[in-house]
MIMILUM-902502 format. One record per residue: x, y, z of N, C-alpha, C in turn. Coordinates in steps of 0.05 Angstrom, whole numbers, plus 5000, padded with zeros to 4 digits. Atoms other than C-alpha are relative to their C-alpha. Last residue first. Example, Ala and Ser with C-alpha at 12.3 -4.5 7.8 and 13.67 -1.06 7.14 Angstrom:
498449764999527349795143498550225014
501849765000524649105156501850245000
This chain:
502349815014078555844561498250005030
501950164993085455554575497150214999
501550014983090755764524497849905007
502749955003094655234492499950185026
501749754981101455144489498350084983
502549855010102954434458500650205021
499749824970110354064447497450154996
504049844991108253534399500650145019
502349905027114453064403497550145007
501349824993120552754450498550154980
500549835020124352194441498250155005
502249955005128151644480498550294985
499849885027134351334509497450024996
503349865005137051044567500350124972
502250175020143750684548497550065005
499150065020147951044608498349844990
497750205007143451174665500050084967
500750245009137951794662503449904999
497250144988137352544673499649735010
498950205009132752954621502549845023
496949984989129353634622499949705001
499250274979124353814586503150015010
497450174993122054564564499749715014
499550335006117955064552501249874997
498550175014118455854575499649645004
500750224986113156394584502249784981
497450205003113657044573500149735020
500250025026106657564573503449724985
497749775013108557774640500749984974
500949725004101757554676502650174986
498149875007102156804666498750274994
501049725005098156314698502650174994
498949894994098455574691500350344993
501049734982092055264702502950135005
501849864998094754544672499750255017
501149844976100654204662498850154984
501849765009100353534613501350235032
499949854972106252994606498250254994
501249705007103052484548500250175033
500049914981107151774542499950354997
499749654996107851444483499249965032
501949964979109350694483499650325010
503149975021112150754407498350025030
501549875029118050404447497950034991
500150175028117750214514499950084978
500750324994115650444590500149844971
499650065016118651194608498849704990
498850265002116651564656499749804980
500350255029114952284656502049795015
498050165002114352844719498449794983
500850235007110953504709501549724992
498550305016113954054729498349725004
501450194997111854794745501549714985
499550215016117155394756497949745008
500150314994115856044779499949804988
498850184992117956654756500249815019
500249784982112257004723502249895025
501349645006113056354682499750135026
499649764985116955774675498550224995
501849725009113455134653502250215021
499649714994117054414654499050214992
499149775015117653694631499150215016
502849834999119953144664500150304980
500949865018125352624675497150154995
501949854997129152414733499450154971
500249725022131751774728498650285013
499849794987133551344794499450264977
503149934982129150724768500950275017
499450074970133250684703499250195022
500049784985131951014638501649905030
496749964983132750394596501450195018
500050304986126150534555503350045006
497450175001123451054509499849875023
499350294991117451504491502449925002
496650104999115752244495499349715009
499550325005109352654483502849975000
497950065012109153444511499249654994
499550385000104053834543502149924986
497750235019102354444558500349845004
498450254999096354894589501549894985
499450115027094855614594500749675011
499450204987092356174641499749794987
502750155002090756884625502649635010
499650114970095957474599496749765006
502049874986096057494530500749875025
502850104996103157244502498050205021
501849805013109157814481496449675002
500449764988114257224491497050144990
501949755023114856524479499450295014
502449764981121156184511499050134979
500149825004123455444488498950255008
501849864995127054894519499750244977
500249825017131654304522497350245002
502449865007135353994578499550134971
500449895014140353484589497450235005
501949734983142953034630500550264983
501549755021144952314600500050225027
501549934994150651814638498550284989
499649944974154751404587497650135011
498250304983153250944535500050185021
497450045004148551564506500649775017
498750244988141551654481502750104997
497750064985137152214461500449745016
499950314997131752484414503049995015
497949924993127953074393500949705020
499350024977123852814341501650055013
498449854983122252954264499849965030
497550125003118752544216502049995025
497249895019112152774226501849805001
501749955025107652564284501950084979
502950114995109752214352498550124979
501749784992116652054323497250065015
499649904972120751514333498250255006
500750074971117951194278500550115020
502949934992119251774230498449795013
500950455006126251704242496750095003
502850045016129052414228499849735001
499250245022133152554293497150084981
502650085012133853224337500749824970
500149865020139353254386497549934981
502849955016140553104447500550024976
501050204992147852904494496649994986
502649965014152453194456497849795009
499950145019158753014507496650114987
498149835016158653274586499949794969
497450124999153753214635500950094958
499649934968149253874629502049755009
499050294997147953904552500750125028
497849864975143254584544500649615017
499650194983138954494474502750045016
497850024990135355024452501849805019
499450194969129155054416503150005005
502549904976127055734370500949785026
499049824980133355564328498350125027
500150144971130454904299501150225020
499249754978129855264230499349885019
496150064993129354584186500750225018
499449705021120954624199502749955006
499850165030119153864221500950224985
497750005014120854034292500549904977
497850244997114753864325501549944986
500350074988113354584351499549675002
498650305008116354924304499549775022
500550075030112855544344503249724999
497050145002109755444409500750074967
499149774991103055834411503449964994
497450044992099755224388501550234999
498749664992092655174367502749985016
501749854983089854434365502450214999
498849954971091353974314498450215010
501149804984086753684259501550025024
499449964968091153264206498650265013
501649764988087553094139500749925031
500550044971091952464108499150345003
498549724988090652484034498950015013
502049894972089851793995501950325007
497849864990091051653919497850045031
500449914978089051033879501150255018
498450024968091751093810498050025017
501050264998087151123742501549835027
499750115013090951713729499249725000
498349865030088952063784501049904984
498750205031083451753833502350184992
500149825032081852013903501349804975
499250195013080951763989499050174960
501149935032081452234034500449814991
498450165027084051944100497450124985
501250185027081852384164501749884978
499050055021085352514232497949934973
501750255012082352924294502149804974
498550115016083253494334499549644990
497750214978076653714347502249954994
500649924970072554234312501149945014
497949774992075554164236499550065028
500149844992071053664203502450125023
498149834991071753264147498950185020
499250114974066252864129502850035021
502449754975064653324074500749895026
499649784991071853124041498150095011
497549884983071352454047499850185001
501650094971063152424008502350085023
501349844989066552833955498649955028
503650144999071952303936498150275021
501150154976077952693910497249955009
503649974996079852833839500549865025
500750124993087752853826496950035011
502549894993091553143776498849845008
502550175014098752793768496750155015
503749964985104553143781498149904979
500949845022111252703761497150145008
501349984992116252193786498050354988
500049805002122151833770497250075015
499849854986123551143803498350315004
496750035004123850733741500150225020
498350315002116450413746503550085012
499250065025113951183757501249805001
497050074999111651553822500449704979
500150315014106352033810501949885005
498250185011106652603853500049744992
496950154984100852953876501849854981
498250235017095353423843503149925015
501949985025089753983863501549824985
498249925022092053963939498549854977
498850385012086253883988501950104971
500350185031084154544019501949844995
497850035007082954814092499149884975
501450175012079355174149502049914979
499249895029080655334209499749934978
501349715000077155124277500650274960
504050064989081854634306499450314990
501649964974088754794265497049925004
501549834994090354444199499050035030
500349954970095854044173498750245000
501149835001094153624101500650075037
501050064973098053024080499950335002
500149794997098752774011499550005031
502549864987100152063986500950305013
498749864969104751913933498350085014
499649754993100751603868501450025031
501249864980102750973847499950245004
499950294983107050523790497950025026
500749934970106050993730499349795022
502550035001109450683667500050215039
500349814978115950703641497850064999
502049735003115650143594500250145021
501749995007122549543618497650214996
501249795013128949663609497149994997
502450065007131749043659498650214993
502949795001138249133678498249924996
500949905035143648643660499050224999
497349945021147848533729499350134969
497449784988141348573779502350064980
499849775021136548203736502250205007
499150155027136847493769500750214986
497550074999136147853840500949814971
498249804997130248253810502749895012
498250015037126547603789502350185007
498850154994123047593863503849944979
498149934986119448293842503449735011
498649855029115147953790503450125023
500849685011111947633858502350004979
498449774991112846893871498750184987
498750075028106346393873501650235011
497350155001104446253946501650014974
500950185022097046483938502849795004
501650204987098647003988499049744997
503449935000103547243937499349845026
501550245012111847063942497350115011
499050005024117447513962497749784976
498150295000115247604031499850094954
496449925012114148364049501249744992
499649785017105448334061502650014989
501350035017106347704105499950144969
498949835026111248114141498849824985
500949754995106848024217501250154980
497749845010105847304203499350255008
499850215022100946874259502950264989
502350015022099247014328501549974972
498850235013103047164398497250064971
501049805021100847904432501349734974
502549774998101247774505498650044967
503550094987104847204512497950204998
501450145016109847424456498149905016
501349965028111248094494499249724984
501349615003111148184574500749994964
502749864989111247364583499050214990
500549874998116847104543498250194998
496949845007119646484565500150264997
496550054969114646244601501650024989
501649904976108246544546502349985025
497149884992112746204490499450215019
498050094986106745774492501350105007
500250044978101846214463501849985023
502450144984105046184403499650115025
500350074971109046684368497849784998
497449914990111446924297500449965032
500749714985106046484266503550145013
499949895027108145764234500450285009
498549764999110145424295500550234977
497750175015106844714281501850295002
498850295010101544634323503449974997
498750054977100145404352502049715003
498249844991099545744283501749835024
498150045016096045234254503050075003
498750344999091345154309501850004981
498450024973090945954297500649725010
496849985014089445894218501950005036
499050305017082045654228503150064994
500850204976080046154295501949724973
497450014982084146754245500149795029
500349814984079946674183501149935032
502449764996078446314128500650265015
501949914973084445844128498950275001
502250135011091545594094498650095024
501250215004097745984126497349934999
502250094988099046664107499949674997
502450035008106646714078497049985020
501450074964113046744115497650154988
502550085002116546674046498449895019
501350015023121747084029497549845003
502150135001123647254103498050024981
500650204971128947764106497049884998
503249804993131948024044499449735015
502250245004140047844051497050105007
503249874987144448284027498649744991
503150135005151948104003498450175018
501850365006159148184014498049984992
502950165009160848924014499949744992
499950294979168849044027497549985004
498550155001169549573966500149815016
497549894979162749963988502049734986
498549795003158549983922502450045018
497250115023156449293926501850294991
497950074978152849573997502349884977
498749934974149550003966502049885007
498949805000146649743904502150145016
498450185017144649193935501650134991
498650144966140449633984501749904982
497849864988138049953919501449975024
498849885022135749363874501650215016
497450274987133049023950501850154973
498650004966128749713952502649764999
498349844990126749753877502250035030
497850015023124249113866502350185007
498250144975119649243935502249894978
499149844974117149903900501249815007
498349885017115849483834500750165026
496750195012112448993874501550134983
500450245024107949543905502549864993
500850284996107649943967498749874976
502650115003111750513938499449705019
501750085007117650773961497749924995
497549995022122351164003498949974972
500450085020116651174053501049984979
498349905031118951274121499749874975
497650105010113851054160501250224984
497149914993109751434210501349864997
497649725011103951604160502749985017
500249784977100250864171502050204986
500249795014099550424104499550305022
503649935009101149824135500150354996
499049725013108849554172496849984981
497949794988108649114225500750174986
496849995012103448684203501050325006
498549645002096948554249502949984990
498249904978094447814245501750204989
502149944976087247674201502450025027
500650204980092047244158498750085026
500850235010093647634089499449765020
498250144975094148404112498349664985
502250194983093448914055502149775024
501249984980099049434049498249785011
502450025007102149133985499450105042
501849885021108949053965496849994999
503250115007112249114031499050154977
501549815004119649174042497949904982
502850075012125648804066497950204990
502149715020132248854088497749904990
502849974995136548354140499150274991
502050244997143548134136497150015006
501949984992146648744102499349725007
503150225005153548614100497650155013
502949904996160148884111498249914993
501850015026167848644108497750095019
502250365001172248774167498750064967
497650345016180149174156497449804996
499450254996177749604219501049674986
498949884983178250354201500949775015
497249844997176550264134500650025022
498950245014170249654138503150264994
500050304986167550044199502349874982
498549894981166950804167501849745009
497949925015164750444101502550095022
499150225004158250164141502949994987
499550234970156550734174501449774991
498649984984156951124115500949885022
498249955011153450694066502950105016
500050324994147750694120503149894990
498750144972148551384120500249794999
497249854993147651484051501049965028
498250125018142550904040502450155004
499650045020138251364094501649774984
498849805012134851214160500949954969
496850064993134250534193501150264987
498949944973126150584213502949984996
501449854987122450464146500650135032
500749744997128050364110497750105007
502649945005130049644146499150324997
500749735018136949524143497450014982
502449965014139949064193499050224983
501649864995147049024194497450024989
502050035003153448624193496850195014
503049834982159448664208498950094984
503049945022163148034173499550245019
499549965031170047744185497950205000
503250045016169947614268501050114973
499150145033175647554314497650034990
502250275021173547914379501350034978
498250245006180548324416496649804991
500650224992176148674464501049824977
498949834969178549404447499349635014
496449935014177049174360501649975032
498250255010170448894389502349984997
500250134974168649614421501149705002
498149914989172050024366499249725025
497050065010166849704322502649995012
499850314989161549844369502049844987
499650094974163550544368500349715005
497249904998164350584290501149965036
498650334999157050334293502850034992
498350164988154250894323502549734996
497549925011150251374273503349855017
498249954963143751154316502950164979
500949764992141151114236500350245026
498049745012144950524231500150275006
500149795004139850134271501750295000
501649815019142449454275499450325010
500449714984147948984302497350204976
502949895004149948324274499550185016
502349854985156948024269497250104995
501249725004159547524221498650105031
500049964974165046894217498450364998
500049774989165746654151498750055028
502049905001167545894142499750335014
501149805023174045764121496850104998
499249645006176645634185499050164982
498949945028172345014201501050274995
502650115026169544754267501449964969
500150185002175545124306499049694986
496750065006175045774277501249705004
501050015035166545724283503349884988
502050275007168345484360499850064970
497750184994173646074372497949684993
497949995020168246564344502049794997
500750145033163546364383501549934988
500650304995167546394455498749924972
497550115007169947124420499749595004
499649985027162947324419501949864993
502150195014161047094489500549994964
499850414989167247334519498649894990
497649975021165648074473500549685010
502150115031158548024509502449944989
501250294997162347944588498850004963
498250184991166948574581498449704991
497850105021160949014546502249725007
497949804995156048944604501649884973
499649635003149848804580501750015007
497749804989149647944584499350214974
501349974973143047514577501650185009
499750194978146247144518498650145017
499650235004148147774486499249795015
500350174991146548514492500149744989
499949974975144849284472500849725013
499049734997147349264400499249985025
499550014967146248524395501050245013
499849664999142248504333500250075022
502349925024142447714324499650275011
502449924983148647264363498150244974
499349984977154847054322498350195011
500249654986152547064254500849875028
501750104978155946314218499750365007
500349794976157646344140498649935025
498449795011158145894087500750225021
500049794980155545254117502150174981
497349925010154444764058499650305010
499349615010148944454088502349924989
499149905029147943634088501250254987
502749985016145343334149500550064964
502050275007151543254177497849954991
498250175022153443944165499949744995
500649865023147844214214501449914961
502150114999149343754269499750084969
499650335024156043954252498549845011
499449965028154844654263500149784995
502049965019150644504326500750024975
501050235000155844064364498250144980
498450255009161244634358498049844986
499449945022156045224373501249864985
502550075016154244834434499550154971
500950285000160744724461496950004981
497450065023162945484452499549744994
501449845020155945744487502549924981
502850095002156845294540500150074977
499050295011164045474554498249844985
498249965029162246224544501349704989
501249885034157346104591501050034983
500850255000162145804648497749904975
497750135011166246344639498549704995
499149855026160746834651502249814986
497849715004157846514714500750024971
497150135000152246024698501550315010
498149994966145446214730502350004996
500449864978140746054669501449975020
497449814990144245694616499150215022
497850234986138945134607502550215012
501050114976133045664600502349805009
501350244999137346044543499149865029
498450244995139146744563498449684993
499850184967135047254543501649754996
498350215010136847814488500149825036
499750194985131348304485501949724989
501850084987130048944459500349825024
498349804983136048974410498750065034
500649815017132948334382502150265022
497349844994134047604397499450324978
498949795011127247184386501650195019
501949885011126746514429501550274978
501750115005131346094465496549994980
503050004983136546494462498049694984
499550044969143446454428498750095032
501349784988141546854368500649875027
500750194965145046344326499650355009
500449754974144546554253500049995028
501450174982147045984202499750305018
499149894984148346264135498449945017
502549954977146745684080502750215024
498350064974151145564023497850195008
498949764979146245503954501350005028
498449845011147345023888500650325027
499949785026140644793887501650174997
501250195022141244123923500850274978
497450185009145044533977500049904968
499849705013138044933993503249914983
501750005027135644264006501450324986
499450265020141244114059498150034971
496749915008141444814089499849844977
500049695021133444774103502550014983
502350025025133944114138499850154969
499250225014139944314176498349894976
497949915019137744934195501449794983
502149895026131144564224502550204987
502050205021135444114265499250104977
497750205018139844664295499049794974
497850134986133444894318502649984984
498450035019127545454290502549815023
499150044986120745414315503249794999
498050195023119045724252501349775021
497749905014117246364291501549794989
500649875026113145924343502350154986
500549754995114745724412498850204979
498949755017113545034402499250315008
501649865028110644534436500950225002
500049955036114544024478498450104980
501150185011110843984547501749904967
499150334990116044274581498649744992
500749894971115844954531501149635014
502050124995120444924463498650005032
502549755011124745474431497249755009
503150184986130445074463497950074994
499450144980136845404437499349695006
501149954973134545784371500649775015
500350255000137445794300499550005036
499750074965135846214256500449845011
501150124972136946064180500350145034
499250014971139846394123497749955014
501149974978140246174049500750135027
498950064971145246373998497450005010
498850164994144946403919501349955021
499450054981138646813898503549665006
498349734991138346963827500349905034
500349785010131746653805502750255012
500649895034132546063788500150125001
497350045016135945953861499950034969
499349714992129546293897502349904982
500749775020124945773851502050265018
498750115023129045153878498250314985
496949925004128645463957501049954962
500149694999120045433943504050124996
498349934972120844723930500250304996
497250144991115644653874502050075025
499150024978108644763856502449865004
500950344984106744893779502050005030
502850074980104745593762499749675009
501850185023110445693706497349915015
501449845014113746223756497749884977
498149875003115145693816497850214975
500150025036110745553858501950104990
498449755021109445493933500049814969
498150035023104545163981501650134985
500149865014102145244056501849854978
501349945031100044704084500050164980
502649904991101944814166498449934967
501450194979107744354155497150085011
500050245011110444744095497749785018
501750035028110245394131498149784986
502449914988112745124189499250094987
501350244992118844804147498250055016
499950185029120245554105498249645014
503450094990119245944177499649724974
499850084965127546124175497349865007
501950135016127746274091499549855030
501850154976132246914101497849824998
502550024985134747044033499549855020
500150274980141647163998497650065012
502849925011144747493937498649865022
503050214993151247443964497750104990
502049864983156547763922498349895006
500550204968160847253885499050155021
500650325000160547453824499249875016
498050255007161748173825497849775005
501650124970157048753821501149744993
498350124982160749193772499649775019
496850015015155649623744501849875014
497249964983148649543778501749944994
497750154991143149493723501450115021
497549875012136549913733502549795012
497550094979131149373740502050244993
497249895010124249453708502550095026
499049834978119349033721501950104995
501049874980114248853666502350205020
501449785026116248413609499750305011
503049854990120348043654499150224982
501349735013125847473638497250165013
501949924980131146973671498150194985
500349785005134846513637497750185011
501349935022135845853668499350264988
503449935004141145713707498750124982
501449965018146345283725497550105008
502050015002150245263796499150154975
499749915028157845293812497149884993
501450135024159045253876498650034983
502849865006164445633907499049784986
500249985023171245443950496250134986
498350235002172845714012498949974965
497349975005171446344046500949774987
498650224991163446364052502949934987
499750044977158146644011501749825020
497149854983160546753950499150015032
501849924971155746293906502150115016
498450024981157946423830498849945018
499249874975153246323777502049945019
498150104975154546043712500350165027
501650194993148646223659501849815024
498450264993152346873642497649845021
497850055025148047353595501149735012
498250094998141047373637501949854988
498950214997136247653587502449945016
498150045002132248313587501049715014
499150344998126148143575502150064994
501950144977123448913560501349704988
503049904996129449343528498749835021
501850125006137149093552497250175000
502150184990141049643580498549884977
């Protein structure tokens, strides 16, 4: 490795997105005094380096400006191509408009506006990946609605629709100017396409793409999209295209580590697929926030809460690191294409405060919703529309100038040796019963420009720690210095718990038992520390086919007297004949408390009360029976006695 400023050697980039020929784009040397890059050995030529830039003309149109590194304002796509980037991608939405014509928001992205985007990103040498989500709005695992013009068709008559209008859009798009490298065939369609769940009918919708991209132009790549690795599934859905005969080059995957699990799984999943099926692989969507604050008075989807997975720091050397090891990754699997970080520059638009940036929002579709998209989709962007929600994870300041971090796709092949310095302290987290008492660790983990990491003595603020109290359950943030670092330490107050491992963060899980009732592993306990309701750890279940399950534990040798439990559990897709609940046996009778399910993160708290136990054994437990594709998680089991 190069010391500090290490220099990009070859000034001839490749662009590999896309089966045909490559263009051949000059550039200028790249340097950082500051961020330090560990090289990646091997990392071919034509690996995508590639960024989601989907809000880029609603940006623009609301006022916002960009820069390049010299502080003078230029096409924001001409500073991602200085710096290493050599593929755009675009969304590209139906109708994303209401009947008046105003925008749904999220960039209110068309054929049109990929075109726009493609053509400038062209100028500088980059092939554009076109994304059709084939809705009218955002396509997520969540929700995949049918465009308002395609409502009602039969399935054949949709796939004609959906083959015709993929035709006319690519070479809308090419007439304009792109240099289409790649098309996705619908946007993280693990439950759905178009409006269609049943397998038979999504694969017709895929393959109707496919046969339009093939027709259009052969040499353009042809990609799937599916996300959360961490399910350990995507060998199924593999099999499921392979069993339905879809053509496609690419599978593709989101890979966000605050919710997608490890690099090693991810690796795995993705390695299983590209050997068993012959496809290439891709991350099309990674990101990660260098900075907790929020830059437009609208709530971001990721902030300094305890139930991420924190791999990293929230700083630009933490979000260096992340695209450095996603990249990593996937150039490690032999049929790895590229990573694309998602939405470099869905910035705060211009404005005080959230009455002067919302006309901005609603105008020109800057925000991730309007209003508007209220009739299309009522139960979440009408409810909760408003401006960026990765503000914080774009590749570029509030200010619009890029972050140090941006450089890191220029530095990938050389390295970048820059001072090993301390980049953050690790925060701490403190679990204490109601009523007990407790101390603040005397030094946390430093974590170091180049990963490493190191105890660092830490002073905490005296006022936080008196304002601690222990009577209720409760949460506090400490706040402390150590090395001239910020450091916080979460203070958790639970309540007395008779249960032991009781939300399965201790690796001995032998105290709970899980009793599969239809047939196939139908539970088991995941680490996603979103899914969780505290910790990491949740007991968690989904299958394609039909669930029924139970899990439970029995405490013995309790006082006799009369107790209550509870349990948290969220999920969705249960269907309206489920039966799920949780359960008390004692002195042998059985109590149950029935749960229903209504959404991710939408907890849901089953309590029984006044249950009496005179034989000192008392057993806990849910039980579980739900359609194929329900799914959901279970946390915080409490026995308490009642006083």
């Amino acid at each position: 490795m190069k010391r500090i400023g290490a220099i990009i050697l070859a000034l001839l980039v490749l662009t590999g997105c896309g089966k045909g020929g490559t263009a051949v784009q000059e550039k200028k040397a790249v340097t950082s005094d500051t961020l330090y890059v560990e090289k990646i050995e091997n990392l071919r030529d034509d690996f995508i380096l590639g960024a989601d830039v989907s809000s880029l003309l609603a940006e623009e149109q609301s006022g916002v400006k960009y820069y390049g590194f010299d502080g003078q304002e230029q096409d924001m796509l001409k500073t991602l191509a200085e710096n290493g980037v050599n593929c755009v991608r675009v969304r590209v939405w139906v109708d994303p408009f209401d009947r008046e014509g105003r925008g749904y928001g999220g960039g209110n992205c068309t054929a049109e506006t990929a075109g726009k985007i493609g053509a400038r990103a062209a100028r500088y040498g980059m092939k554009l990946l076109v994304d059709f989500h084939y809705s009218d709005f955002w396509a997520d695992p969540a929700k995949q609605q049918v465009p308002k013009a395609w409502a009602g068709l039969s399935i054949g008559d949709k796939a004609e629709k959906l083959r015709e209008y993929t035709v006319s859009s690519l070479k809308t798009i090419r007439d304009a100017g792109a240099d289409i490298g790649m098309v996705q065939i619908g946007n993280e369609t693990n439950n759905g396409l178009c409006g269609e769940t049943a397998v038979p009918k999504m694969c017709a919708l895929y393959q109707a793409g496919a046969e339009a991209v093939r027709a259009f132009d052969p040499n353009i790549l042809i990609a799937v999209h599916f996300t959360n690795p961490e399910a350990g599934n995507y060998s199924k859905l593999a099999y499921m295209l392979a069993g339905n005969q879809v053509d496609y080059d690419v599978f593709s995957t989101s890979y966000y580590p605050y919710w997608h699990g490890t690099l090693d799984n991810l690796k795995e999943q993705l390695s299983t697929v590209a050997e068993k099926y012959g496809k290439k692989v891709m991350v099309a969507e990674t990101q990660w926030a260098y900075t907790a604050a929020d830059g437009d008075d609208s709530p971001n989807s990721i902030g300094e809460e305890l139930k991420y997975e924190k791999p990293y720091p929230f700083t630009v050397q933490g979000q260096s690191r992340e695209i450095r090891d996603v990249v990593a990754a996937v150039s490690s699997l032999g049929a790895g294409v590229g990573v694309f970080y998602w939405e470099a520059g869905w910035i705060p638009v211009p404005g005080a405060s959230w009455a002067d940036r919302s006309p901005l929002w609603e105008e020109h579709g800057s925000g991730w919703a309007s209003s508007y998209a209220a009739e299309y989709d009522p139960d979440d962007a009408g409810k909760y529309y408003g401006g960026s929600a990765c503000d914080n994870q774009a590749l570029f300041g509030f200010d619009g100038k890029p972050l140090e971090s941006l450089k890191t796709f220029a530095l990938l092949r050389t390295g970048n040796d820059a001072p090993k310095l301390a980049d953050a302290l690790d925060s701490a987290v403190v679990t204490v019963r109601v009523g007990e008492g407790f101390a603040l660790p005397e030094a946390v983990p430093a974590i170091f420009t180049d990963g490493s990491r190191a105890e660092t003595s830490v002073v905490w603020d005296e006022a936080d720690v008196k304002a601690v109290s222990t009577a209720a359950v409760a949460q506090f943030v400490i706040h402390g210095v150590g090395d001239g670092q910020p450091a916080l330490c979460y203070v958790n107050v639970v309540e007395a718990n008779y249960l032991e491992n009781y939300s399965f963060e201790d690796k001995d899980l032998s105290m709970w038992t899980i009793t599969p009732i239809a047939p196939g592993a139908q539970a088991d306990f995941q680490v996603k520390a979103t899914d969780a309701h505290s910790g990491e750890v949740s007991l968690h279940f989904w299958d394609g086919a039909a669930v029924e399950w139970k899990c439970e534990q029995t405490v013995t040798d309790l006082p006799a007297g009369t107790w209550r439990v509870s349990v948290q559990g969220q999920g969705g897709d249960t269907g309206d004949d489920a039966d799920i609940h949780l359960y008390v046996i004692s002195d042998g009778q059985t109590y149950t408390a029935p749960m229903t399910f209504h959404g991710w993160v939408n907890w849901q708290e089953a309590v029984l009360e006044h249950i009496p136990c005179t034989s000192g054994t008392l057993t806990v437990g849910v039980y579980v029976r739900c359609q194929g594709g329900g799914w959901g998680t279970f946390d915080d089991f409490l026995l308490n006695p009642e006083k």
